[in-house]
C-alpha positions as CSV (number, residue, x, y, z in Angstrom):
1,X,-12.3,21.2,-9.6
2,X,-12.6,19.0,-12.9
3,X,-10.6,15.8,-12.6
4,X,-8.2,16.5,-15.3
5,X,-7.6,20.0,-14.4
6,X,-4.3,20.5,-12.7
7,X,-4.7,20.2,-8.7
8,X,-2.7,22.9,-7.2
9,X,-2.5,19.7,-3.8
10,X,-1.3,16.7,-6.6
11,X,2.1,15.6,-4.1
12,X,4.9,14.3,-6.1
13,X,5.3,10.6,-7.4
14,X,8.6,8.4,-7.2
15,X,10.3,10.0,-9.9
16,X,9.1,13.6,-8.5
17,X,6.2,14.2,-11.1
18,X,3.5,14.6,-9.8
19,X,0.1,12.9,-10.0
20,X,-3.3,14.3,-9.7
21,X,-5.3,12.6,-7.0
22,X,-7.4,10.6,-8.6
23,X,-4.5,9.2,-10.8
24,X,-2.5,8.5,-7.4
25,X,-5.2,6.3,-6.1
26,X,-5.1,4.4,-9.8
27,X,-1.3,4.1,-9.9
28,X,-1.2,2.5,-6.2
29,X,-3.2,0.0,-7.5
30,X,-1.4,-0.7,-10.5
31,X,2.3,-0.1,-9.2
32,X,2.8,-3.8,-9.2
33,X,1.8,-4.7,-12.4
34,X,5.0,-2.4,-13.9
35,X,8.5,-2.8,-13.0
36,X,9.7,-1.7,-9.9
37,X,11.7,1.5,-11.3
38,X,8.6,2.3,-13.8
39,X,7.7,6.3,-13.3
40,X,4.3,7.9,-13.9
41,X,2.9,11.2,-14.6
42,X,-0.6,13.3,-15.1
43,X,-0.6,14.5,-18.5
44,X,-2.5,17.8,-19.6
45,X,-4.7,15.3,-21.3
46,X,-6.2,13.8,-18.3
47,X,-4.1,10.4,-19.3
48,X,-1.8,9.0,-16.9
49,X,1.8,8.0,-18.8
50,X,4.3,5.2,-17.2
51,X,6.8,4.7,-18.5
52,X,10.7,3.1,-17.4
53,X,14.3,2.9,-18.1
54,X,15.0,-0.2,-20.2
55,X,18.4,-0.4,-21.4
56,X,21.8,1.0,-20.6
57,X,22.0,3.2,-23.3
58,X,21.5,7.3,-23.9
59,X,18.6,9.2,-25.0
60,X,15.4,8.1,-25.7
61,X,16.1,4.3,-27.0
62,X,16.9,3.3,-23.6
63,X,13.2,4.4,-22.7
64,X,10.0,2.0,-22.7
65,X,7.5,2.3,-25.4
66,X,5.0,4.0,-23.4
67,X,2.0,2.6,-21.4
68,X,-0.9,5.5,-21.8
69,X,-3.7,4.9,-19.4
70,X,-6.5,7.2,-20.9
71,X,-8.8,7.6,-17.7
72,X,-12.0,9.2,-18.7
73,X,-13.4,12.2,-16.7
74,X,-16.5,10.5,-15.4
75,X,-14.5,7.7,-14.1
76,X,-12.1,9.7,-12.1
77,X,-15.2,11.6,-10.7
78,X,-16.7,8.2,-9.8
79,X,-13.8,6.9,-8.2
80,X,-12.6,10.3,-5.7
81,X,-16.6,10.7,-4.9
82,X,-17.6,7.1,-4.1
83,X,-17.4,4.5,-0.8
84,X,-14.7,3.1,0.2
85,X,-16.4,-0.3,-1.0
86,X,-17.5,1.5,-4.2
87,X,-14.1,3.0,-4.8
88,X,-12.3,-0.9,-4.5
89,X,-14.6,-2.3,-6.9
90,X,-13.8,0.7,-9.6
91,X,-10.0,-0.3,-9.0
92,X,-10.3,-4.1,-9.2
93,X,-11.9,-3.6,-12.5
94,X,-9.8,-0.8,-13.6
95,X,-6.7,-3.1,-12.7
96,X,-8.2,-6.4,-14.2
97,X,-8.7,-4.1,-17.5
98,X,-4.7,-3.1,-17.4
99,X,-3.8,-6.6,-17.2
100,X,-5.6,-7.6,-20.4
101,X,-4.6,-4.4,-21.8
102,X,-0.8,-5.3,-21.2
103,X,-1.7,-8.5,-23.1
104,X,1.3,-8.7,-26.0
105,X,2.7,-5.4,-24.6
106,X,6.5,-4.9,-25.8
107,X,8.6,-2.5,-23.7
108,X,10.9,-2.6,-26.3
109,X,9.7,-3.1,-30.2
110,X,11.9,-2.3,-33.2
111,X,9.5,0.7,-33.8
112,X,8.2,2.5,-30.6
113,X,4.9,2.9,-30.3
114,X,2.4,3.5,-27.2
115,X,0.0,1.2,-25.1
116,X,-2.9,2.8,-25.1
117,X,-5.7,1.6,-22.6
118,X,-8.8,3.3,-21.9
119,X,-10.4,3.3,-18.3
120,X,-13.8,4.0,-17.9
């Protein structure tokens, strides 16, 4: 099955969406670098979204700008196909990556717009 095709097995995620495998694996890793009540989701895109709850208020201005990770294709087959060792070293770059991509990163800006980082 291509990475970014819907897997029929992807188990929910806190929040109940659910993740494709290969974007499970990525947002263990991550999880820590996002508030603890952050959510994330597969997209049809092959993109993993996170995104949280920032304010008290209703509707979609109480919502973080997005954080889009865009995780190409031959990445995600690299990382569900590789060694255990192989598979930590994709991660620890994939996460230093996200760190510097976070860089100036405002959940909430006057205008909303999306973090974009790409993996791979």
């Amino acid at each position: 099955m291509h990475p970014t095709a819907p897997h029929p097995s992807s188990a929910p995620a806190q929040g109940g969406l659910a993740l494709r495998p290969g974007h499970r694996l990525l947002w263990e890793r991550l999880r820590h670098l996002f508030p603890p009540h952050a959510v994330a989701s597969s997209t049809w895109s092959g993109s993993l979204a996170i995104g949280w709850r920032v304010a008290d208020r209703p509707g979609p201005a109480a919502q973080s700008a997005p954080v889009l990770l865009q995780v190409e294709p031959d990445w995600l087959i690299a990382l569900l196909e590789s060694s255990d060792e192989a598979r930590a070293a994709l991660l620890d770059a994939a996460e230093a990556l996200v760190r510097h991509g976070l860089q100036g990163y405002d959940p909430e800006p006057a205008v909303p717009r999306a973090r974009v980082i790409v993996i791979g």
